[in-house]
VEXNUZA-892678 format. One record per residue (C-alpha): x, y, z; residue number from 1. Coordinates in pm, 1 decimal, decimal comma. Layout:
<nodes>
NODE       px       py       pz   i
NODE        X        Y        Z NUM
...
</nodes>
This chain:
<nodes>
NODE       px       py       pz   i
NODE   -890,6    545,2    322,0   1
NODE   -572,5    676,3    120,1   2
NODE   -465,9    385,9   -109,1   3
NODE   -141,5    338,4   -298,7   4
NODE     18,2     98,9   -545,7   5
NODE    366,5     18,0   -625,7   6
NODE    543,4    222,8   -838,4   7
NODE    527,6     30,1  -1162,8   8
NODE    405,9    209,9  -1434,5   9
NODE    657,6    382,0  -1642,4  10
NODE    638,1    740,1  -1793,5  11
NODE    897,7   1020,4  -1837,0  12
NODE   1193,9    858,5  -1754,6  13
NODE   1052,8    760,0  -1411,1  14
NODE    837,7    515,9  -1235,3  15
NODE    484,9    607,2  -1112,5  16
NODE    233,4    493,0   -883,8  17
NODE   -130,8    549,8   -832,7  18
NODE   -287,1    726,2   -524,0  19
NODE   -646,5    721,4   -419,3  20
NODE   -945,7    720,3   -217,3  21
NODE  -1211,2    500,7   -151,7  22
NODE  -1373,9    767,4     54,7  23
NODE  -1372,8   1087,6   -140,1  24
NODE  -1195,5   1301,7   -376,0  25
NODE  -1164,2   1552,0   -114,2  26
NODE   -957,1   1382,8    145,6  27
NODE   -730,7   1259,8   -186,0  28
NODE   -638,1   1615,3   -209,0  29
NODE   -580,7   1684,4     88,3  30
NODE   -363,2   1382,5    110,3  31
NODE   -219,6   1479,4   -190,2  32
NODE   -112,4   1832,9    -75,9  33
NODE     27,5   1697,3    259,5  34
NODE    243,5   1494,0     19,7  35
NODE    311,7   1746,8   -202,1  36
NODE    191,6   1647,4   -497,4  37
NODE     65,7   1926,7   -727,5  38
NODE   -306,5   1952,5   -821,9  39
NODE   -183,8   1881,3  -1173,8  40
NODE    -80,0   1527,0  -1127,4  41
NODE   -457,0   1447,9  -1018,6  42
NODE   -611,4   1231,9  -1375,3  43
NODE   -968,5   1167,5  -1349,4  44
NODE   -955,4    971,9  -1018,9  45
NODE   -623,1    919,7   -884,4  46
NODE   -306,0   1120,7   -853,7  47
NODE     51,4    971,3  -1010,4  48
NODE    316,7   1033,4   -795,2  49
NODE    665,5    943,3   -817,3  50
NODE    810,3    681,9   -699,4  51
NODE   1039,3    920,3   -488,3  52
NODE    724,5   1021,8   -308,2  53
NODE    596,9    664,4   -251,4  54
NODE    757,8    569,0     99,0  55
NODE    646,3    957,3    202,7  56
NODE    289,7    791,0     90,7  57
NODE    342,2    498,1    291,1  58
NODE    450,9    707,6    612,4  59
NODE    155,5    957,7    597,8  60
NODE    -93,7    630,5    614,7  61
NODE   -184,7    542,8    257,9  62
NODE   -235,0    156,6    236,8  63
NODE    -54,8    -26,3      0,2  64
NODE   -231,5   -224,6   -298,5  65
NODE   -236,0   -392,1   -580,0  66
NODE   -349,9   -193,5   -880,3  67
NODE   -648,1   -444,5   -980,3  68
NODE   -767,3   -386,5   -588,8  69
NODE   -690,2     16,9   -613,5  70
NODE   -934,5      4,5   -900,9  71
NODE  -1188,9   -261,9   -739,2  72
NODE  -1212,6      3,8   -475,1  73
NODE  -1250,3    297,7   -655,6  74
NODE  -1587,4    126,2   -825,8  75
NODE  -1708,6      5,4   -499,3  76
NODE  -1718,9    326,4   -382,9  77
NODE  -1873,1    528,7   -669,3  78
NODE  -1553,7    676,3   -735,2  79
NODE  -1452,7    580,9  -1041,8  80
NODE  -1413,0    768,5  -1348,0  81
NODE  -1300,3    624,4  -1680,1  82
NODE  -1166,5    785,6  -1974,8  83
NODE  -1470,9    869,3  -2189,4  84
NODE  -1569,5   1091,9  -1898,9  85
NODE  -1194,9   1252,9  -1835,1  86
NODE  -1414,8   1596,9  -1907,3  87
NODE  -1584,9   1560,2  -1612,6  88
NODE  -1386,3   1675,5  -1277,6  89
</nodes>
């Protein structure tokens, strides 16, 4: 499932939310490039997006979250990757 939180964290003059996948990193892309969103915004284990691109989210099918559940969810499914191991892709 595509997952999505508010558009709350700030950065460049904009607003930013999280998008994931508590299924695999491969439907994230894919959701990600049906979005639009460039390979280059993917960070470890989610992609930022712009909060100009978060009702597009919303309309595709990602659910929406809080962050401390997007996170929860990532872990439950294996999925997460912290910053020590941002090498790792």
């Amino acid at each position: 499932m595509i997952l999505v939180d508010e558009p709350l964290w700030p950065g460049r003059g904009r607003l930013w939310s999280h998008l994931v996948s508590d299924v695999s990193f491969d439907e994230l892309h894919t959701f990600a490039e049906m979005l639009g969103t460039p390979r280059r915004a993917f960070d470890r284990d989610h992609y930022d997006i712009p909060e100009q691109r978060f009702r597009s989210a919303l309309w595709l099918g990602a659910t929406l979250l809080p962050s401390r559940d997007l996170a929860a969810r990532l872990r439950a499914a294996g999925l997460r990757r912290p910053k020590h191991l941002s090498g790792r892709r």
